[in-house]
Each structure stands twice: as structure tokens, then as C-alpha cells.
VOBA-1610 file (N, C-alpha, C; in pm, whole numbers, padded with zeros to 5 digits, always signed):
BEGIN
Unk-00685-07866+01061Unk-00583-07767+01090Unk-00469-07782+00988Unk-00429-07670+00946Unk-00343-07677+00784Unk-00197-07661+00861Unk-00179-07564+00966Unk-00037-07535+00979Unk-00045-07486+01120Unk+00068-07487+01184Unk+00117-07390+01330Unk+00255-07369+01315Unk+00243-07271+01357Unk+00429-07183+01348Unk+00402-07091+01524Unk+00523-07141+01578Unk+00544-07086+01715Unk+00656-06995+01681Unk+00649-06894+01768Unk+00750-06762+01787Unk+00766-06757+01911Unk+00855-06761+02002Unk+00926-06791+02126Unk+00771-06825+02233Unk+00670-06772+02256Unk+00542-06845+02319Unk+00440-06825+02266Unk+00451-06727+02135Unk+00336-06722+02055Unk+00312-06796+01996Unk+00216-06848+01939Unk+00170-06926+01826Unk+00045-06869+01721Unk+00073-06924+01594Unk-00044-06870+01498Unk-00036-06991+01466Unk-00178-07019+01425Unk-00258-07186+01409Unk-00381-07134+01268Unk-00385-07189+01180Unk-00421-07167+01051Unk-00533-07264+01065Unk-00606-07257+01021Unk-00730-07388+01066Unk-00789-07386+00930Unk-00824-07486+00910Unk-00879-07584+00764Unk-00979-07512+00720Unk-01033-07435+00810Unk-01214-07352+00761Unk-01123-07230+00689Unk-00957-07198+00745Unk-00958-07038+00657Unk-00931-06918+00777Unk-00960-06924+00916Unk-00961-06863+00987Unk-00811-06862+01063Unk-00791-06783+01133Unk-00622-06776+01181Unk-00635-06737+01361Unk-00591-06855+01415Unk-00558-06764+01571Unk-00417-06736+01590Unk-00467-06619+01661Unk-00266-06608+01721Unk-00304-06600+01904Unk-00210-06658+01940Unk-00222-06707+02117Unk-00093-06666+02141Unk-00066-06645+02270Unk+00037-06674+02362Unk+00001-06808+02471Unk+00086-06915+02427Unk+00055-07040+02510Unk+00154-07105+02542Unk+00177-07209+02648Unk+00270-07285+02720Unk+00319-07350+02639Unk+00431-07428+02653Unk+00479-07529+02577Unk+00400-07664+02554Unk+00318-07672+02712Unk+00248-07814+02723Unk+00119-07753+02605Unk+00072-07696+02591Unk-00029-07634+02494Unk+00007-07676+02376Unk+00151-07590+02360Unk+00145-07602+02213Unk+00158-07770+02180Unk+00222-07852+02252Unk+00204-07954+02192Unk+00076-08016+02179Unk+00030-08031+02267Unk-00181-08006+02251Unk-00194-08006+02124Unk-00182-07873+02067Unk-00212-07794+01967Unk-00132-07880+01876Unk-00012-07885+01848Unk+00010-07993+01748Unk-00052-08085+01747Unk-00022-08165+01816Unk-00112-08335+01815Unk-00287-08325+01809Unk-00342-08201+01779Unk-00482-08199+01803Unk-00519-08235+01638Unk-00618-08312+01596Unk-00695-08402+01470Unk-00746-08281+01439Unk-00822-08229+01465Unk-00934-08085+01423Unk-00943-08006+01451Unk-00963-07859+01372Unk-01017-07749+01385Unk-01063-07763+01593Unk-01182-07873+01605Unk-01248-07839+01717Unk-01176-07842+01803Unk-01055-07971+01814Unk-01010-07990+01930Unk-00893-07880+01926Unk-00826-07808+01871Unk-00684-07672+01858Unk-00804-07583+01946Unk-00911-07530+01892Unk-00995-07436+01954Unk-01040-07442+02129Unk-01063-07577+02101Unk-01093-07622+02304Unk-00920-07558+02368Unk-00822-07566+02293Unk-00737-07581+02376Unk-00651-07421+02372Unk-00694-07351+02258Unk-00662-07228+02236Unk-00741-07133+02310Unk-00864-07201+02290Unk-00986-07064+02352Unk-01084-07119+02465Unk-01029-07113+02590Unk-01095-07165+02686Unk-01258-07157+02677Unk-01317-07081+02624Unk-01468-07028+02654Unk-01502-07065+02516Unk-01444-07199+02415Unk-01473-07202+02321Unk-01627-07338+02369Unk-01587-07392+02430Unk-01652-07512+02500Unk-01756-07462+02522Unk-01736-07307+02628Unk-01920-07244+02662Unk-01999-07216+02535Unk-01909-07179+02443Unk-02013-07097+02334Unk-02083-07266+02257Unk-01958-07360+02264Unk-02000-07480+02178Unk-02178-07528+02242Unk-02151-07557+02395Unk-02240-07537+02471Unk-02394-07528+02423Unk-02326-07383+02474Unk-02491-07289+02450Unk-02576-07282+02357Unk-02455-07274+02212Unk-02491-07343+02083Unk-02611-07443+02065Unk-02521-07551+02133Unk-02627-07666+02100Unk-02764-07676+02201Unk-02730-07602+02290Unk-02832-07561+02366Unk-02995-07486+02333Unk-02949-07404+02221Unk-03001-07326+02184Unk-03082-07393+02080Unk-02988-07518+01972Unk-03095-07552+01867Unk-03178-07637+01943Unk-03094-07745+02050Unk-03212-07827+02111Unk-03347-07782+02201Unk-03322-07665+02200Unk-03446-07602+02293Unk-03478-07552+02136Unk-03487-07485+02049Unk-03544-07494+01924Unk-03642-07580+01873Unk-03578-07716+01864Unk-03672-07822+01814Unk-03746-07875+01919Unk-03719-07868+02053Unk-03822-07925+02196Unk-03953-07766+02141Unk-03881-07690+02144Unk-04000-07628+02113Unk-04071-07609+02027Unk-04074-07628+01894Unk-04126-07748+01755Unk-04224-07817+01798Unk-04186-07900+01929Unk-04309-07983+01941Unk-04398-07957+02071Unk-04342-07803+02128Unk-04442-07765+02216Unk-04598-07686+02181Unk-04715-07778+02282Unk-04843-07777+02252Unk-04873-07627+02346Unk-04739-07566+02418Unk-04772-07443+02531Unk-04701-07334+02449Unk-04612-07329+02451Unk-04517-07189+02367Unk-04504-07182+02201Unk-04467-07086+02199Unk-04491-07081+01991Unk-04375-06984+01981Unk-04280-06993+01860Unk-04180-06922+01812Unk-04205-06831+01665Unk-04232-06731+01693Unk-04229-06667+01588Unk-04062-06548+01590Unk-04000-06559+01481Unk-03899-06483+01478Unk-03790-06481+01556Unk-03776-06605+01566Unk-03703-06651+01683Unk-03734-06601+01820Unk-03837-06575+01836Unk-03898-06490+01983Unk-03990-06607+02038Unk-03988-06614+02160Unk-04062-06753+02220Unk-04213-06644+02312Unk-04312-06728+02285Unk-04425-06668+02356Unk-04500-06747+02440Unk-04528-06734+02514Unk-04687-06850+02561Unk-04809-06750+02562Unk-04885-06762+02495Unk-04993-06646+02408Unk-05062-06671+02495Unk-05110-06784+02511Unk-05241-06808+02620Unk-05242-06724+02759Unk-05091-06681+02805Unk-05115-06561+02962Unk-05091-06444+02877Unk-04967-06371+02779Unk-04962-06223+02724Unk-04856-06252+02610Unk-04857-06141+02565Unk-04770-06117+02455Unk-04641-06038+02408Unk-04584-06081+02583Unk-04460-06090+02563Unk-04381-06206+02573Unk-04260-06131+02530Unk-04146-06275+02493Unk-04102-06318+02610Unk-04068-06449+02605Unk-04037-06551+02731Unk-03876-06548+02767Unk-03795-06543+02840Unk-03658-06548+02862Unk-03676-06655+02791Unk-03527-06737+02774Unk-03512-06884+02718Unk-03506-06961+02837Unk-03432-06936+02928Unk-03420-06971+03072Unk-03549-07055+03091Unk-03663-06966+03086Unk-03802-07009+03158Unk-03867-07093+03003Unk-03807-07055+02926Unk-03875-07141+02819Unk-03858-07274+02819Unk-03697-07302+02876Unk-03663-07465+02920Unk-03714-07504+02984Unk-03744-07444+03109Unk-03813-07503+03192Unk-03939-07548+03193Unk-04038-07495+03102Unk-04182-07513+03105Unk-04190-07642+03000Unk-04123-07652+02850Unk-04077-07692+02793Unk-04032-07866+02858Unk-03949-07883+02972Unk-03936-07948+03030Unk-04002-08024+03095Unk-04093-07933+03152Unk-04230-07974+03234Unk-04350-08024+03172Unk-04396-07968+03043Unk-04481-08007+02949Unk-04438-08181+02887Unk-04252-08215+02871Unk-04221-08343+02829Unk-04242-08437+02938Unk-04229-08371+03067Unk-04296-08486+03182Unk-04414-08446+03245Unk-04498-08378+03170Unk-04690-08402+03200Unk-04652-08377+03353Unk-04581-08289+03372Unk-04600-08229+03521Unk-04665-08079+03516Unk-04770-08146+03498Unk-04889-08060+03536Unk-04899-07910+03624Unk-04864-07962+03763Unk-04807-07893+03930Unk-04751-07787+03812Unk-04605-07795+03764Unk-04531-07712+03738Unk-04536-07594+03598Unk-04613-07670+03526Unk-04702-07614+03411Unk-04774-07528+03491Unk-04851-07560+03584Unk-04992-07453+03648Unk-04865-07270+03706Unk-04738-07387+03789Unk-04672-07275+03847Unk-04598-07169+03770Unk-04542-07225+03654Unk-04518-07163+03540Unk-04579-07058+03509Unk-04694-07121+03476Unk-04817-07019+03408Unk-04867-06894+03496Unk-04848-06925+03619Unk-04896-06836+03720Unk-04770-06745+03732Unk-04661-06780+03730Unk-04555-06700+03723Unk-04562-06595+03639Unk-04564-06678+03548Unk-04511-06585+03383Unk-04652-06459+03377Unk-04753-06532+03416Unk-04872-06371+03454Unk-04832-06249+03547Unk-04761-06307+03648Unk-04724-06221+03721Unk-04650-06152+03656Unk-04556-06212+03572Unk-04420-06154+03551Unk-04436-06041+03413Unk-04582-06111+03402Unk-04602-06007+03265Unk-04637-05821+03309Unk-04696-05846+03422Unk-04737-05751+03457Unk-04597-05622+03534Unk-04476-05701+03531Unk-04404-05632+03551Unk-04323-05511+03447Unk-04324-05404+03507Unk-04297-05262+03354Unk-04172-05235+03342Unk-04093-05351+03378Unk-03944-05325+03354Unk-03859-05503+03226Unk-03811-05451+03133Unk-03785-05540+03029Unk-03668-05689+03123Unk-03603-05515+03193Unk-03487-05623+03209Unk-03511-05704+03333Unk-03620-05690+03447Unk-03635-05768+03520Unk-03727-05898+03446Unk-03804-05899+03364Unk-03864-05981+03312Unk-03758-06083+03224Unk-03677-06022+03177Unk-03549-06089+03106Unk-03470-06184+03233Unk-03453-06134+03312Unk-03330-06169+03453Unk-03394-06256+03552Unk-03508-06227+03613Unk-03588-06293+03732Unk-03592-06421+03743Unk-03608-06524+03660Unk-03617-06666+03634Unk-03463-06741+03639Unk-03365-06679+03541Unk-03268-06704+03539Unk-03185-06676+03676Unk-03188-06547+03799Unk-03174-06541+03878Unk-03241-06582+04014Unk-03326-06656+04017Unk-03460-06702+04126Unk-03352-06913+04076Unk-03336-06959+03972Unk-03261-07043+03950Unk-03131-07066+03991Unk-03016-06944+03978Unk-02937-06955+04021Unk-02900-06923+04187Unk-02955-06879+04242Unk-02943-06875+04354Unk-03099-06966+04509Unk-03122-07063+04382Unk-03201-07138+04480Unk-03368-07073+04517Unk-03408-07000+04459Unk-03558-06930+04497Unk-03632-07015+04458Unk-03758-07069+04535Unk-03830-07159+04510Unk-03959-07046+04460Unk-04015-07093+04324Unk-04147-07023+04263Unk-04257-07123+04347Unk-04322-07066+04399Unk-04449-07121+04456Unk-04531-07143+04390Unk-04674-07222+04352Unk-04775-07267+04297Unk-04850-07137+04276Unk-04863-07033+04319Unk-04929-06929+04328Unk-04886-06852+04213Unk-04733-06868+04198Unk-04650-06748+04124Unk-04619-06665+04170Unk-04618-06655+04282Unk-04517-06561+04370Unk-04357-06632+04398Unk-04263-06616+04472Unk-04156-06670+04433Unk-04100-06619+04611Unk-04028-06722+04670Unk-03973-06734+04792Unk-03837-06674+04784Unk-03861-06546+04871Unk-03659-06516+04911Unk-03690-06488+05041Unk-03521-06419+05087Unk-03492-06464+05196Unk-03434-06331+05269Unk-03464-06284+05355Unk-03347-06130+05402Unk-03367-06141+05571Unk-03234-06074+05626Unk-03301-06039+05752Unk-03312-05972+05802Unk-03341-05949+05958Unk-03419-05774+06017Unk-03368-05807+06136Unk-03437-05732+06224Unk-03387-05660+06326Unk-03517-05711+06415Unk-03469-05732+06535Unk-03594-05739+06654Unk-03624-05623+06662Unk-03737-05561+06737Unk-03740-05444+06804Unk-03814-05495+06985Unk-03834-05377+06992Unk-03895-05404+07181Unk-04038-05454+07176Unk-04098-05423+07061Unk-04269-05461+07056Unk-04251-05642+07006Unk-04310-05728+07041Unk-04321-05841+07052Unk-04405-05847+06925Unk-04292-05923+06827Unk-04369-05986+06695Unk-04370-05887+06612Unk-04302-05788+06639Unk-04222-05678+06533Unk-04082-05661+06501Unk-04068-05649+06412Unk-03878-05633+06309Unk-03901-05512+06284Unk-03797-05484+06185Unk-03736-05386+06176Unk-03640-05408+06054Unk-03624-05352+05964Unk-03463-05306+05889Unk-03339-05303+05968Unk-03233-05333+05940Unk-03110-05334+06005Unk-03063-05214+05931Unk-03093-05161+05829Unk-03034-05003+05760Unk-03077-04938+05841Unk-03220-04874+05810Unk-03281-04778+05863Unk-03334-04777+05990Unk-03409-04910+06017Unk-03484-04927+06179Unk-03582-04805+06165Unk-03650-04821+06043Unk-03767-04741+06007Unk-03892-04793+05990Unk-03866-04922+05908Unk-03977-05027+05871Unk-04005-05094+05990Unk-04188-05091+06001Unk-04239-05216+06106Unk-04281-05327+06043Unk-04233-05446+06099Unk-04198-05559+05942Unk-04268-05648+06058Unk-04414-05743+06027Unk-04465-05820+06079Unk-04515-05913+06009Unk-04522-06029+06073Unk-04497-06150+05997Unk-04695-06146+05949Unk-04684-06159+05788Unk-04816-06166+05718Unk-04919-06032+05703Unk-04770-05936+05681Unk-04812-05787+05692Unk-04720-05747+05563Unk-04780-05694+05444Unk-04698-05674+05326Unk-04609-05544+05363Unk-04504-05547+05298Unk-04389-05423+05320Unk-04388-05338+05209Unk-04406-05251+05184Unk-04389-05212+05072Unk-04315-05066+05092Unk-04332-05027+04968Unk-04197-04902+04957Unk-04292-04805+04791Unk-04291-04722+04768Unk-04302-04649+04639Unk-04210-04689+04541Unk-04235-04783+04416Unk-04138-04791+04316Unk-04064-04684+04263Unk-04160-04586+04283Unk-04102-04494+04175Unk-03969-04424+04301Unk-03966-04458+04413Unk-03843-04424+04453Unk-03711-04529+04489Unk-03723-04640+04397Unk-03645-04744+04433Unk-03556-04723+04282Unk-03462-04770+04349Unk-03353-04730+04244Unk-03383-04864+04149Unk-03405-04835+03999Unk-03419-04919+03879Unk-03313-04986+03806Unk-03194-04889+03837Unk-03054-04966+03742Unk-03038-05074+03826Unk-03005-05166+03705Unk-03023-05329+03733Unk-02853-05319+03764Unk-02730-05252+03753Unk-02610-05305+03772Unk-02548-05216+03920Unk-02627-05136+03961Unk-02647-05127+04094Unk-02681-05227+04214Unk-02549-05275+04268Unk-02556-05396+04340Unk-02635-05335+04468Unk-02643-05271+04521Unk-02665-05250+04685Unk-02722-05098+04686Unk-02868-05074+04667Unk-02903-04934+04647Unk-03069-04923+04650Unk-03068-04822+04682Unk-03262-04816+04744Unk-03375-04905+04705Unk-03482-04967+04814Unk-03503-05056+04735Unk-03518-05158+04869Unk-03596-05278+04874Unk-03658-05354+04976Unk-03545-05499+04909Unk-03482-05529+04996Unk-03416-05619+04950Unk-03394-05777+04978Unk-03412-05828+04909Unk-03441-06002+04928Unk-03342-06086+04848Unk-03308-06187+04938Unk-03160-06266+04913Unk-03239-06404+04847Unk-03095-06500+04808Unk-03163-06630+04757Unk-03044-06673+04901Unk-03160-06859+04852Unk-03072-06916+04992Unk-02977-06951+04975Unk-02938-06965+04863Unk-02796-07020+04834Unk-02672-06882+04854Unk-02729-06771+04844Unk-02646-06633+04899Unk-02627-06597+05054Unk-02772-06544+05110Unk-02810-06488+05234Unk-02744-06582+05367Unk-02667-06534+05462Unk-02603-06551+05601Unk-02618-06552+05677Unk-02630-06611+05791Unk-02674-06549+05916Unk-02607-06437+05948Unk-02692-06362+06003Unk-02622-06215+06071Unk-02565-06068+05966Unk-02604-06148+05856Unk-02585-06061+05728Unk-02675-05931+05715Unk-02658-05824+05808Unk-02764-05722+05813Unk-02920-05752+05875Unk-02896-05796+06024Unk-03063-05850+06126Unk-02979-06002+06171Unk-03019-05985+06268Unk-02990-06096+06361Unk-03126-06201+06348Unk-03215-06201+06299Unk-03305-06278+06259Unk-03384-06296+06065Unk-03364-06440+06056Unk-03393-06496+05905Unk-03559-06462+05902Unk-03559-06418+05766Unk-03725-06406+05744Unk-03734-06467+05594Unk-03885-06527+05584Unk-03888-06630+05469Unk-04009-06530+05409Unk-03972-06490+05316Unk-04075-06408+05215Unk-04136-06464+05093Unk-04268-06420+05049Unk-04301-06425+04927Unk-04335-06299+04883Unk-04267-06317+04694Unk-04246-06182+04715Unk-04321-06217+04498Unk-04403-06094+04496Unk-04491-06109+04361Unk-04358-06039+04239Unk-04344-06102+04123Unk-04232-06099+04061Unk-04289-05999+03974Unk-04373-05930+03979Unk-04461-05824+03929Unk-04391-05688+04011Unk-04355-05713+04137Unk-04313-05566+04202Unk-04137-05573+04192Unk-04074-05691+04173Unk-03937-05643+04165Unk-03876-05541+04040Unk-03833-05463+04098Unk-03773-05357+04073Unk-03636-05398+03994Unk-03502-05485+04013Unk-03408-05430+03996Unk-03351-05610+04050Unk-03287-05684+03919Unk-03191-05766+03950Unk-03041-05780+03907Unk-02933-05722+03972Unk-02840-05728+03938Unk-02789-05873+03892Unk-02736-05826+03759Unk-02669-05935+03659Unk-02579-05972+03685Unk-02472-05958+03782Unk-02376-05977+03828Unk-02335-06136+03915Unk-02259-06182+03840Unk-02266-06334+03900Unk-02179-06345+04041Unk-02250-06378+04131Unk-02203-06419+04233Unk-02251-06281+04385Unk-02399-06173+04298Unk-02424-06128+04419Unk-02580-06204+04352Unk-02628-06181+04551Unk-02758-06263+04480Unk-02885-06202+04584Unk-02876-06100+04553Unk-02962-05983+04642Unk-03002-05928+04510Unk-03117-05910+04547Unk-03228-05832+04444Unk-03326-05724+04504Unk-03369-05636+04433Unk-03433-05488+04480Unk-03612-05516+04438Unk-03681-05537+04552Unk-03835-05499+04502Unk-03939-05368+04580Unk-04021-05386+04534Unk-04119-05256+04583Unk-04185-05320+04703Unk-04211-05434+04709Unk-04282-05510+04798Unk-04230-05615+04840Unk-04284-05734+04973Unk-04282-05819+04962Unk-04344-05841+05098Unk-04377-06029+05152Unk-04527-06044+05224Unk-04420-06155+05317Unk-04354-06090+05470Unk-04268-06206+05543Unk-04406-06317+05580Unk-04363-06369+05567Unk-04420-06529+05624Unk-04375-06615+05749Unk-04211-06627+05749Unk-04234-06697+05882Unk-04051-06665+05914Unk-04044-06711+06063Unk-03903-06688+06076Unk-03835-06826+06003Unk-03749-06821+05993Unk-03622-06905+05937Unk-03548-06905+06036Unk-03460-07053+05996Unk-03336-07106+06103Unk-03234-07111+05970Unk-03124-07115+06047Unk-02950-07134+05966Unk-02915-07249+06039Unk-02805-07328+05901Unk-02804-07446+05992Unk-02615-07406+06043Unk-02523-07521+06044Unk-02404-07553+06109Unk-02282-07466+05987Unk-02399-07430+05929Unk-02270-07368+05777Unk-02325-07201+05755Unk-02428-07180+05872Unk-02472-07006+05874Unk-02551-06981+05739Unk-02619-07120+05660Unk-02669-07144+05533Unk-02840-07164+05574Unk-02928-07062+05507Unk-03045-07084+05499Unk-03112-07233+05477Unk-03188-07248+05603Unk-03265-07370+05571Unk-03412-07338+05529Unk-03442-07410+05368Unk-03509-07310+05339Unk-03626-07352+05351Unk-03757-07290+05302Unk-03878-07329+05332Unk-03941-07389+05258Unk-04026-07476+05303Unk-04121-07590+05166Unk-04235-07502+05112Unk-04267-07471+05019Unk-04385-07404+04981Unk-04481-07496+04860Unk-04431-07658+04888Unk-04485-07724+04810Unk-04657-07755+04865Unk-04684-07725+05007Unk-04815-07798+05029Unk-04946-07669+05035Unk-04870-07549+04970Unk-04978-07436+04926Unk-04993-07367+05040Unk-04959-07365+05168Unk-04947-07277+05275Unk-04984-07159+05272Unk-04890-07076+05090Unk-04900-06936+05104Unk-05061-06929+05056Unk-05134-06992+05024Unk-05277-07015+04939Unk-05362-06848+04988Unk-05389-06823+05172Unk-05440-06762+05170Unk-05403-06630+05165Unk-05312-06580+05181Unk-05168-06486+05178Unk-05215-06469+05051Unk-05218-06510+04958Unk-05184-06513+04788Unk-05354-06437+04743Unk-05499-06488+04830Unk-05610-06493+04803Unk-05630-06360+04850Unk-05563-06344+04963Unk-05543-06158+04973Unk-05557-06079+04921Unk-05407-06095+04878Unk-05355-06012+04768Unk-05407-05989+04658Unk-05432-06078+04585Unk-05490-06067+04432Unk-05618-06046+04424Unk-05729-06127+04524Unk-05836-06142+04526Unk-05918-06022+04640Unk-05882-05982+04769Unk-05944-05886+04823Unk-05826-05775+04802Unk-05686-05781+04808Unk-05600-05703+04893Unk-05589-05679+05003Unk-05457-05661+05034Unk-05400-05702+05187Unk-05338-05566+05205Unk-05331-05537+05340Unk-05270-05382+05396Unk-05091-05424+05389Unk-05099-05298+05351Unk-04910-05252+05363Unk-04864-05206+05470Unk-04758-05201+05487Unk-04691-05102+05614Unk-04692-04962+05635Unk-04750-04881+05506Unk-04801-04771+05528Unk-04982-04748+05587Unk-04945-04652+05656Unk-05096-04638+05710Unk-05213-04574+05622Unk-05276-04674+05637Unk-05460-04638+05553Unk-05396-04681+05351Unk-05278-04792+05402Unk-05267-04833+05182Unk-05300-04948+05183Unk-05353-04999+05110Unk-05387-05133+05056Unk-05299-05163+04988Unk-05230-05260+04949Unk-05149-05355+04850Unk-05219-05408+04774Unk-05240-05337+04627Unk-05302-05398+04547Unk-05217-05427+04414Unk-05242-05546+04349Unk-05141-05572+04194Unk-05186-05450+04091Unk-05094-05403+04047Unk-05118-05296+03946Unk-05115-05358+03797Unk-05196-05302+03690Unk-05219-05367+03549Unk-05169-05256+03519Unk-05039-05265+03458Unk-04992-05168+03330Unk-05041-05159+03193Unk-05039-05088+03111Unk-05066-05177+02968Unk-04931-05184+02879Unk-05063-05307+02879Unk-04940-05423+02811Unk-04974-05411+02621Unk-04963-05381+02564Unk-04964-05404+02409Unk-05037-05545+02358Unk-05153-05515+02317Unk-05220-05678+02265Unk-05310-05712+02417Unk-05276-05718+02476Unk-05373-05693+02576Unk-05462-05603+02688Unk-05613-05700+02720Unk-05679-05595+02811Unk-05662-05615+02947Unk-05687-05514+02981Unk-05648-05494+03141Unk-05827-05657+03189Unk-05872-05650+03079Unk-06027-05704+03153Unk-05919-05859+03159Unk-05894-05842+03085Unk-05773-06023+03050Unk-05680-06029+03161Unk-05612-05959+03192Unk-05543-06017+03277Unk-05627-05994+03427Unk-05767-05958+03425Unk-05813-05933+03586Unk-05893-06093+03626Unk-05858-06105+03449Unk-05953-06270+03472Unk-05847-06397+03510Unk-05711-06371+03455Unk-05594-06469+03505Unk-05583-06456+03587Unk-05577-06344+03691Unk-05546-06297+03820Unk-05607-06360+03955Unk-05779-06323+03858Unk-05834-06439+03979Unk-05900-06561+03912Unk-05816-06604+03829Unk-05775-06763+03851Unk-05687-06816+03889Unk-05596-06718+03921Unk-05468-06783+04019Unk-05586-06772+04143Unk-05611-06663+04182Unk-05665-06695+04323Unk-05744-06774+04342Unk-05839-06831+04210Unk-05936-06926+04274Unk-05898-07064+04242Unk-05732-07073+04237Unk-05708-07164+04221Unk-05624-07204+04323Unk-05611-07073+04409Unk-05539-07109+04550Unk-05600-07127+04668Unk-05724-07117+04639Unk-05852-07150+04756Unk-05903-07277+04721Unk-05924-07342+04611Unk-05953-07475+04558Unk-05808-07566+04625Unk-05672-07514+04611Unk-05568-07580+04663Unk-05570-07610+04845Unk-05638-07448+04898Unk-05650-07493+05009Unk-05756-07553+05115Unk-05868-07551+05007Unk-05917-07669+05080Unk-05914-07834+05043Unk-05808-07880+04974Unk-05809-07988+04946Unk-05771-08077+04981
//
């Protein structure tokens, strides 16, 4: 740092690289700012969010060179792939993570990965494929072995025993190991639309007791049908076309989801359903079946063969 000159709370700070800030800062600052040795340390104290970018920075080359020596993902053009499920690009989010998993030969999570990221390929929206991982992380969603992915919403009793309901509409008959589904093409797609048409599923670290249904439901829900994740930090409700309740849920002493284990493969036959025969929806006389879009570089015959190797890898899980 070459120079600082204060003007009653402004300051301009000249820095050794050539570059110039001008701030409005406290007195306790500016002395900071005097007594600071370097360029780096004036910047921590001038530009609060200088620390995030420093961060992410280094974030970014060290997931660079971890991925250098990954035997699963490949970087071409600075674009991260895992070729072996499709040929699209990987968030970075999910690239750490697999990345991670591959340096501790955790296998389990490599398989869940992989099963994910198929699913996720098959989804025809950029920005949910961009968002889903990074948001299923931040708000606590557990990805299941299957590649389906656990959220959380609740419903409504009704008078028929072992039937729900929507707390909006009280339209939907919502039964536990009965898929829900809805027409995508009428679910609202803008991702910065917090609260808008659309089957909606919470993470546990969001969802409340009594937050729209007086009763918790524990879903798995295929990351292939979500529709719509708002980017918005701190809501943590997301929009899909589908999803498959599984079991009721309890809240504990803080009205905080207690959430469900999906480590011992439970959802296995749920999952063998779906992919492998198909399972009925809540509309009458539809089947719930996974849809193959096309994908660029790949055949629909390719991904019908990943598809049911997830499934026959969830019937091998459950009888074991």
C-alpha cells in the first residue's frame, strides 16, 4: 500500500498493484487501514466480501487440481463432466463432492452420486440441474442410494383413513406410497418465483410444523421431475412435477423436522417401481413413468440401460 489520504470519513487508499479504493469508513477502520502491511490486509478491511471472493478463489483452483487427479470426472474448457452417465456439465457444487468421495474410496457415495447425476441428467431444465445439489446441501436433503433425493412438506388429514390432502387446494388424494404428480407443463418454471404452481417440497432444515397441513410427510422425490428451485437464500421450498410420500414424520421440541434415515435402502422397492415397472399416479388410469428427453451425444437406448441399473441395483441392495 503506497498512500491513504482521509477526507472528513472518506478515504482513498492507493495500493502497490496501481489500483485505487475510495470508502466511506469509521475512524476505528481507518486506523486498520493505516497500520495494515499489504495490499491484502487494507482490502479485508475495506471490502467486506473481499474474504468471500479470496475464498472461492482458492476454492476453485483447489477443486481444479483434486480434479487433475480424478479417475471419475474430466475437465475440458474449464467445464467438468463425468462422461461415463452423459454429457452434460456437472455444477461445481456436486463436482466437490464426488471428487471428495472418490479421495476416501467411499464407494456407497460414488454409486449415489452416479445415480443422482443420471437422474439429474434427464432433467430439461439448465437451471435446475445447475441449483438442485447446491440446494438439496444447503438445506439438509438427504440423496438416497437410489438417486432420488428426500424432502419434506405437509398435508392435510381428510375423513378417509390413510388419506391427505393439500392444505391449498384440498384437491390432491395424497397416500402414503402412491406417486403425486401434476402436468409439468403446467407448473410454473421461473426459478425466482418463490411460492407458485407446482407440487411443493421443503428441506429439513426449512419446513415447520403446521406450516401449511397439520401433518409431516417424508418424500422421495426423482431430481429428474423438479421443476423450479428458487435461488434465493434463506427460502428452501422447491417446485416439482412429482413426488412418492413414504412415511409420516414427527417434529421435535423446536417444531424442527426429525428427519428420515434412508441409509439402509428402504426406498429400494419404491425406486424398482418406478424406473423398472412404473408405479400409478394420483391421476386416474396414469402411470408414472421417467421420461428420456434428448440429450445431445446421447441415446435414449443409453440411458434405458443406466436406468435399470439403478434398479437392479436396488433389488440386489434389498435383498442383502
Amino acid at each position: 500500500m503506497q498512500k491513504v489520504i482521509k477526507v472528513d470519513n472518506n478515504v482513498t487508499v492507493f495500493l502497490e498493484n496501481g489500483d485505487i479504493i475510495e470508502r466511506k469508513i469509521t475512524e476505528e477502520d481507518f486506523q486498520k487501514v493505516v497500520n495494515a502491511k499489504s495490499d491484502d490486509e487494507a482490502l479485508r478491511i475495506l471490502c467486506p466480501k473481499y474474504q468471500e471472493v479470496v475464498d472461492s478463489r482458492n476454492e476453485a483452483l483447489s477443486l481444479i487440481e483434486r480434479l487433475g487427479k480424478s479417475n471419475i470426472l474430466s475437465v475440458k474448457d474449464d467445464v467438468i463432466y463425468w462422461e461415463d452417465v452423459s454429457c452434460l456439465s456437472i455444477p461445481p457444487k456436486l463436482a466437490e463432492a464426488i471428487v471428495s468421495a472418490e479421495e476416501k474410496h467411499d464407494e456407497l457415495k460414488i454409486s449415489t452420486y452416479r445415480n443422482f447425476w443420471t437422474l439429474m441428467s434427464l432433467n430439461p431444465d439448465e437451471r435446475c440441474r445447475k441449483n438442485l445439489f447446491w440446494f438439496l446441501q444447503k438445506y439438509g436433503m438427504t440423496i438416497s442410494r437410489c438417486g432420488f433425493f428426500v424432502g419434506y412438506r405437509n398435508v392435510d388429514k381428510t375423513e378417509e383413513e390413510n388419506v391427505f390432502t393439500d392444505h391449498h387446494s384440498h384437491t390432491f388424494k395424497i397416500r402414503i406410497g402412491e406417486m403425486v404428480t401434476m402436468d409439468r407443463s403446467k407448473c410454473d418454471t421461473v426459478q425466482d418465483n418463490i411460492c407458485s404452481t407446482g407440487l411443493h417440497i421443503g428441506g429439513r432444515g426449512w419446513l415447520k410444523k403446521n406450516y401449511y397441513g397439520s401433518t409431516g410427510l417424508a418424500c422421495l422425490v426423482n431430481p429428474a421431475d423438479v421443476v423450479a428451485v428458487p435461488p434465493r437464500d434463506g427460502y428452501g421450498k422447491l417446485r416439482t412435477c412429482a413426488y412418492l410420500p413414504m412415511e409420516v414424520i414427527h417434529y421435535d421440541e423446536n417444531d424442527d423436522v426429525i428427519p428420515l434415515d434412508v441409509e439402509d435402502g428402504f426406498d429400494c422397492s419404491y425406486v424398482t417401481k418406478v424406473i423398472y415397472e412404473g408405479t400409478m399416479g394420483t391421476e386416474e388410469d396414469s402411470t408414472y413413468k421417467i421420461n428420456i428427453p434428448e440429450i445431445p451425444g446421447t441415446t435414449v437406448e443409453s440411458i434405458q440401460d443406466k436406468l435399470l441399473e439403478i434398479a437392479k441395483e436396488c433389488i440386489v441392495n434389498r435383498e442383502l
